[in-house]
C-alpha positions in Angstrom: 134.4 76.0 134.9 133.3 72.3 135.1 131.0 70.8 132.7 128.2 71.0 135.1 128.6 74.9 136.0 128.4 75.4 132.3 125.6 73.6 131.2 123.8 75.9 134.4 125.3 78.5 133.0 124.1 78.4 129.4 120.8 77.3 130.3 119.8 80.2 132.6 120.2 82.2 129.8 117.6 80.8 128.3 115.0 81.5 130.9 113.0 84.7 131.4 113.7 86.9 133.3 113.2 87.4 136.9 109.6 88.0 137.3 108.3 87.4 133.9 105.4 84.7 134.0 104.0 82.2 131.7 101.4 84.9 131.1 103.2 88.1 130.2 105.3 85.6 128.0 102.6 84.8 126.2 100.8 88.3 125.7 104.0 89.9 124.9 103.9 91.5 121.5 105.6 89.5 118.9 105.9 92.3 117.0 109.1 93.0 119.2 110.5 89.5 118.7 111.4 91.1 114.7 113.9 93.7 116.3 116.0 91.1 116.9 116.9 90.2 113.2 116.4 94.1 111.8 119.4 93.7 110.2 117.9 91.1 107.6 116.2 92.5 104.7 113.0 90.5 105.4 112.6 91.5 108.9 113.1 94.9 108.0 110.2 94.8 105.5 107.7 92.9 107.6 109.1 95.5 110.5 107.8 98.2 108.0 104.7 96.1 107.0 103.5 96.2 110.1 104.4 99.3 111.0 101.8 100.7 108.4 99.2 97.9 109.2 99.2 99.4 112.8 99.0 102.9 111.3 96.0 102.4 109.0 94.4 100.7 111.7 94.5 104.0 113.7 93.5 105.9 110.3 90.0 107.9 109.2 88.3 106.5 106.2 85.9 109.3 105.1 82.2 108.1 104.2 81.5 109.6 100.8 78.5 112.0 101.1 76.8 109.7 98.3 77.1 106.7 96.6 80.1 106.5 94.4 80.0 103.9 91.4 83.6 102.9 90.6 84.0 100.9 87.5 87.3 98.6 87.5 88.6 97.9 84.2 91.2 97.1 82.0 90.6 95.1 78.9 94.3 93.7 79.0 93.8 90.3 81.3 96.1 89.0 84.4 96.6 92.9 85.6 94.7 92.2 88.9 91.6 93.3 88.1 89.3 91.3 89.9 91.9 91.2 92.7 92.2 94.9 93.2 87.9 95.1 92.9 87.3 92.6 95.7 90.7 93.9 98.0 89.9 97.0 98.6 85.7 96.5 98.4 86.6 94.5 101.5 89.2 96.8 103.0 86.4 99.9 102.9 83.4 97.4 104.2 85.8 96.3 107.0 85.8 100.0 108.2 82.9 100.6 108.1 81.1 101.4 104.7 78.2 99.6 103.2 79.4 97.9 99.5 78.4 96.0 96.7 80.7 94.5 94.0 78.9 93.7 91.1 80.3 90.8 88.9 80.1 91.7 85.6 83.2 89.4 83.8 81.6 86.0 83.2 84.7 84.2 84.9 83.2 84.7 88.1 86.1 85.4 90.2 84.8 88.3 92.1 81.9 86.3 93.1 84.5 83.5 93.9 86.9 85.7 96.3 83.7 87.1 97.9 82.5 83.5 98.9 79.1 83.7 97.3 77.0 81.2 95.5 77.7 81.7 91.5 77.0 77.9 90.0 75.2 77.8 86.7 71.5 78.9 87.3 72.1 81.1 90.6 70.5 84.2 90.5 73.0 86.9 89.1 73.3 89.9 87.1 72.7 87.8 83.7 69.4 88.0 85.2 69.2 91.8 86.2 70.3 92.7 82.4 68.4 90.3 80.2 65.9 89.5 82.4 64.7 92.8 84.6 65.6 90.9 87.3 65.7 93.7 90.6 69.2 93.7 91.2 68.8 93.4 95.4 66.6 90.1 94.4 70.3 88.7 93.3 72.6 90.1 95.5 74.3 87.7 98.3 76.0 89.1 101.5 79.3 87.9 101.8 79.9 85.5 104.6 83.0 87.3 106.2 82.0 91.1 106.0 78.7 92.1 107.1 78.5 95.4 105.4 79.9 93.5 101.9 77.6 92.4 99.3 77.9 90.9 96.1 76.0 90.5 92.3 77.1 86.7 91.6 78.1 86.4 87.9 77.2 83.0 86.7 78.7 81.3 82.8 75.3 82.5 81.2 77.2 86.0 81.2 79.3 84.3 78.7 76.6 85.3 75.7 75.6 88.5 77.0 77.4 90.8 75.0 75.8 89.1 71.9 72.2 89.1 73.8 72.6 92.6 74.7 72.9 93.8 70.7 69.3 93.4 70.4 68.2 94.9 73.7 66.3 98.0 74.0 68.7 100.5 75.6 71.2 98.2 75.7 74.1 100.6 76.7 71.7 101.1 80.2 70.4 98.3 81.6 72.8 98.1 84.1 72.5 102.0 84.4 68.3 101.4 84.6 68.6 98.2 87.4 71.2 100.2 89.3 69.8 103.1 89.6 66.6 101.5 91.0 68.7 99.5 93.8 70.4 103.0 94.8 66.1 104.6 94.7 65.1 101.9 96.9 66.7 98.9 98.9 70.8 100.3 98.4 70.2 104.0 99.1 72.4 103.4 102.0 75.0 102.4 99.8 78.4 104.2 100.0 80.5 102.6 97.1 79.6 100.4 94.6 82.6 98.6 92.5 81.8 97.2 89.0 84.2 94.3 88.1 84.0 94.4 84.6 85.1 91.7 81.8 88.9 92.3 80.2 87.3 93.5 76.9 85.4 96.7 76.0 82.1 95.0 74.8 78.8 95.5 76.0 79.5 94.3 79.4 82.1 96.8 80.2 80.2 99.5 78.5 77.4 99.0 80.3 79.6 99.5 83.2 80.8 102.6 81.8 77.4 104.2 81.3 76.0 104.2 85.2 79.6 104.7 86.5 81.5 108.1 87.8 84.9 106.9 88.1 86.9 104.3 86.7 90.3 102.7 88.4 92.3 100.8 86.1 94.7 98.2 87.3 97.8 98.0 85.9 100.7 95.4 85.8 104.3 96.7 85.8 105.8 94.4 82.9 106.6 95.3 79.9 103.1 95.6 78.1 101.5 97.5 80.9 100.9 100.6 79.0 99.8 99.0 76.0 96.3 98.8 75.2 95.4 102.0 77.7 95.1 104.5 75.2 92.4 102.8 73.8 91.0 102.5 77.0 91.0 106.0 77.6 89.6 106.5 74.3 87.0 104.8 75.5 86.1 106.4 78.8 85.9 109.5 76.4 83.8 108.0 74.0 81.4 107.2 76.5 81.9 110.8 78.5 80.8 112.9 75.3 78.2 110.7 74.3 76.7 108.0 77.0 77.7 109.3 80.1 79.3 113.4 80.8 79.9 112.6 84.8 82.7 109.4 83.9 86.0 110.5 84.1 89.5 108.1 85.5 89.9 108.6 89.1 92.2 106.2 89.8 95.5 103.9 88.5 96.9 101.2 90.8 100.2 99.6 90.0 100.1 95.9 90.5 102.6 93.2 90.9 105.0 95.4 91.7 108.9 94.2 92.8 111.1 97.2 93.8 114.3 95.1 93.1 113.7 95.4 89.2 114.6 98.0 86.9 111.4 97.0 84.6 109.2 97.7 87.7 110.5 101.1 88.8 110.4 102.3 85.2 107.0 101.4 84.4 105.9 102.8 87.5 108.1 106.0 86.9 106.3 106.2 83.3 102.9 105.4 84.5 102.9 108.6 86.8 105.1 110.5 84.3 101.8 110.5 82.3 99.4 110.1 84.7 100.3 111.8 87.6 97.1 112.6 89.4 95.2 109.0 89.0 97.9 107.4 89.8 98.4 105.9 93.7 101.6 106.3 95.4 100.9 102.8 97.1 101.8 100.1 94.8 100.8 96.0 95.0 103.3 94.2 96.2 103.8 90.4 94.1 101.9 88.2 97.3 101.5 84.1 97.4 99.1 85.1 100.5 96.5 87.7 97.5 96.9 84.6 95.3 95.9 81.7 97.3 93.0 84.0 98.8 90.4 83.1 96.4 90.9 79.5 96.9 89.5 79.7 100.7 86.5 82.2 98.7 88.1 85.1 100.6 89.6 88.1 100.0 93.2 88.4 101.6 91.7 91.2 103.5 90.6 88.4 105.6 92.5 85.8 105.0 95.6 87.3 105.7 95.0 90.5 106.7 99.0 91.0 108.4 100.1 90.4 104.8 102.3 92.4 102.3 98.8 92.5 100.2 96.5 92.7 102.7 98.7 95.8 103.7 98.8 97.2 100.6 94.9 97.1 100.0 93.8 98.3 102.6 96.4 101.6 101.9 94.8 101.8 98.9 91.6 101.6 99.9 92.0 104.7 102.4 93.5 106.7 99.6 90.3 105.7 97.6 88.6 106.9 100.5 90.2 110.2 101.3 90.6 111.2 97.5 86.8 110.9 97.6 86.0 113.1 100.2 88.5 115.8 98.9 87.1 115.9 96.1 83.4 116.3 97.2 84.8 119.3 99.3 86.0 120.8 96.3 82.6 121.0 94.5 
């Protein structure tokens, strides 16, 4: 074959074929393009990524028949905390339901992810708990979710546990404020999630008091089970005294990489001993979750093809079905 007949030949291959346009080219799904390469390991997970983005998509995500106050703590930091609060409080807005994340850990990062205003002298929950500020006369939309709202969290939270020791009924302020959002402007509310501060103070009691549910985060490393049962202690603390509805719905595992031992058996020993509260969906390790917050979104939206975003929004539906179930059981 002479030079030229070959260079024909291995450029026609390149073309489309016969019949294809520019536009079908351009609408085809690159979804398909990945079946090319499903022998690599990473095609085949964003194969299977997708697959279950594509499946949730199609998926219910029950309304709870009323309001359900989720408190999200863990008084070990770095677990993915305020992550997992924001994630899947966008994930359930974005189908649908009416939600408002209230910032109690004086970091702010809640407020931050969500995109809100939370600079020093905005009005926030420091105001609703020291101040009987109404609670919808400091809470923002957030910009990329219509059905999402936020309680900003300002650094003036940064004294409030100390504040708070001197406060009548100081265990229920957030109890009192919320209760009167829920009465009045937010009785169309369906959840409400309560990022609270990664220490059992005031803050997170407070949390504790007006909530039914907590969902604790928890990192699979080494130290992921320490510190819980004093957690727990906690949540019963509060059950037989404060609050006799509370009770632990929910464990996520975060950060999770199947390709270590460590991971598998602190997942394996987190559901050996908490079998029911704990998810079957785990958090995948994500650059995409962590360089969310810096665009003040969650990765719901910033990324929402990603591992993370993925993972979430799974997360979220189990949230979601669990609650119905379990309204259909009372």
């Amino acid at each position: 074959m002479s030079t030229e007949q070959s260079h024909h030949s291995t450029v026609s291959e390149t073309l489309p074929p016969a019949g294809e346009d520019a536009v079908s080219r351009e609408t085809r799904d690159p979804f398909d393009g990945l079946a090319h390469d499903a022998g690599s390991p990473l095609a085949a997970q964003m194969m299977a990524t997708e697959r279950h983005r594509r499946a949730l998509e199609e998926a219910v995500f029950p309304k709870p028949p009323e309001t359900r106050i989720i408190a999200v703590s863990n008084q070990k930091g770095g677990v993915g905390k305020t992550t997992t609060s924001v994630n899947v409080a966008a994930a359930l807005a974005k189908r649908g339901a009416n939600v408002l994340v209230i910032d109690a850990d004086p970091q702010g990062n809640a407020s931050t992810a969500l995109g809100v205003d939370h600079r020093s002298g905005t009005p926030s929950i420091y105001d609703v708990l020291l101040d009987d500020a109404p609670m919808h006369t400091v809470a923002q939309r957030c910009p990329d979710v219509d059905t999402l709202w936020c309680v900003p969290a300002t650094i003036d939270l940064a004294g409030a546990d100390i504040e708070l020791v001197s406060v009548v009924r100081r265990e229920f302020r957030l109890h009192d404020a919320l209760k009167a959002l829920l009465e009045g402007p937010g009785k169309n509310l369906d959840y409400v999630f309560i990022d609270c501060p990664p220490s059992l103070g005031l803050l997170t009691l407070n949390a504790m008091v007006v909530a039914t549910e907590v969902l604790i985060p928890i990192q699979c490393e080494y130290y992921a089970l320490e510190g819980l049962t004093q957690l727990i202690k906690t949540v019963e603390m509060v059950r037989k005294h404060l609050n006799p509805g509370i009770h632990v719905s929910t464990i996520v595992l975060t950060m999770y990489d199947g390709r270590t031992n460590l991971a598998r058996e602190v997942a394996t020993e987190v559901r050996t001993h908490f079998p029911t509260q704990t998810l079957e969906q785990t958090v995948p390790r994500s650059v995409r979750v962590s360089e969310a917050p810096g665009f003040g979104q969650t990765v719901i939206t910033h990324d929402p093809h990603s591992s993370g975003a993925v993972a979430y929004t799974a997360i979220a539906r189990d949230i979601a079905v669990r609650g119905a179930a379990g309204s259909e059981k009372k």
